[in-house]
C-alpha positions in Angstrom: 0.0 0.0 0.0 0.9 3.6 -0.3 2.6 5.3 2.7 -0.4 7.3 2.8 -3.4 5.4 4.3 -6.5 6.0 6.5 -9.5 4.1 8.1 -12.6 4.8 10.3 -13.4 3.4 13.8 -15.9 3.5 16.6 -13.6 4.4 20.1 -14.4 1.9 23.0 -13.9 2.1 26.8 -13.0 -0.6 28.2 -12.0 -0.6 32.1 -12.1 3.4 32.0 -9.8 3.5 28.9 -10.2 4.6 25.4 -9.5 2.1 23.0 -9.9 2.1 19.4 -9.2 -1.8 17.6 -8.0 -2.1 14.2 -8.7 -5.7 12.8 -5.0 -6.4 11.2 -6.7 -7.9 8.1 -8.5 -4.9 7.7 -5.3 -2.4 7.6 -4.7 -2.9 11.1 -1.2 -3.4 10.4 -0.4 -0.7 8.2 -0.2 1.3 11.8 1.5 -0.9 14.0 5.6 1.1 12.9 3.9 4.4 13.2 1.7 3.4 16.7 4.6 2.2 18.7 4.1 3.1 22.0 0.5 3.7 22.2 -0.5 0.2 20.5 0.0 -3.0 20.7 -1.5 -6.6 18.6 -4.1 -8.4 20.6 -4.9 -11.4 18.5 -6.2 -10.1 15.2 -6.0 -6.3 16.1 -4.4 -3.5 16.7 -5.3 -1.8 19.7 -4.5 1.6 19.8 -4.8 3.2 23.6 -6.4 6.8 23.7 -5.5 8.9 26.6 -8.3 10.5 28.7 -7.1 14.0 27.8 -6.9 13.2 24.1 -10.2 12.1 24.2 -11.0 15.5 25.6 -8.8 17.7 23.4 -10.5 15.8 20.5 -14.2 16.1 22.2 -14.8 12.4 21.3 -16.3 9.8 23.9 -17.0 5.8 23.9 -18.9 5.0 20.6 -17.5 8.1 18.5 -16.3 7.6 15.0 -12.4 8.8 14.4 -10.2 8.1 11.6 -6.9 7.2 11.7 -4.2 7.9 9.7 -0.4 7.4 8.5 0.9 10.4 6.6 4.2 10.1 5.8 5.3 7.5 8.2 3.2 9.5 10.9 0.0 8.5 13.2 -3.1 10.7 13.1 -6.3 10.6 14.9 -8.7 12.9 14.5 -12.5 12.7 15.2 -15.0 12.3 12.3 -17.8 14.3 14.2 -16.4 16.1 16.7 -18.7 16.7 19.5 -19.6 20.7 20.2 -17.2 22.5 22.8 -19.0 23.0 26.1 
């Protein structure tokens, strides 16, 4: 695939953390160079960990749609519908 590459996925908390999982098959694993640190392979998926205060910069909670994305050897998240600021 190109270097350039995005996907969509719905963020999950699990245990009181944010977790978004990537199935590998799925391109999952065209983010596991640029992830290091804040991923990690559990079985078939990437599972990328989302700080609380990310969550909040990016005004997305459990169930929110965000996109991921490898730009240039780089990981990006960014939320498809960002919720309003309060």
């Amino acid at each position: 695939m190109d270097d350039d590459f995005a996907l969509n996925g719905s963020l999950e908390k699990v245990d009181g953390k944010f977790l978004l999982r990537i199935p590998l098959d799925a391109g999952g694993d065209e983010f596991i160079e640029c992830s290091r640190g804040i991923s990690e392979v559990q079985g078939e998926c990437l599972v990328v960990k989302i700080p609380e205060w990310l969550a909040g910069v990016l005004r997305v909670e459990e169930g929110d749609l965000v996109r991921v994305s490898k730009v240039n050897g780089k990981f990006y998240i960014e939320p498809v519908d960002p919720r309003p600021m309060q």
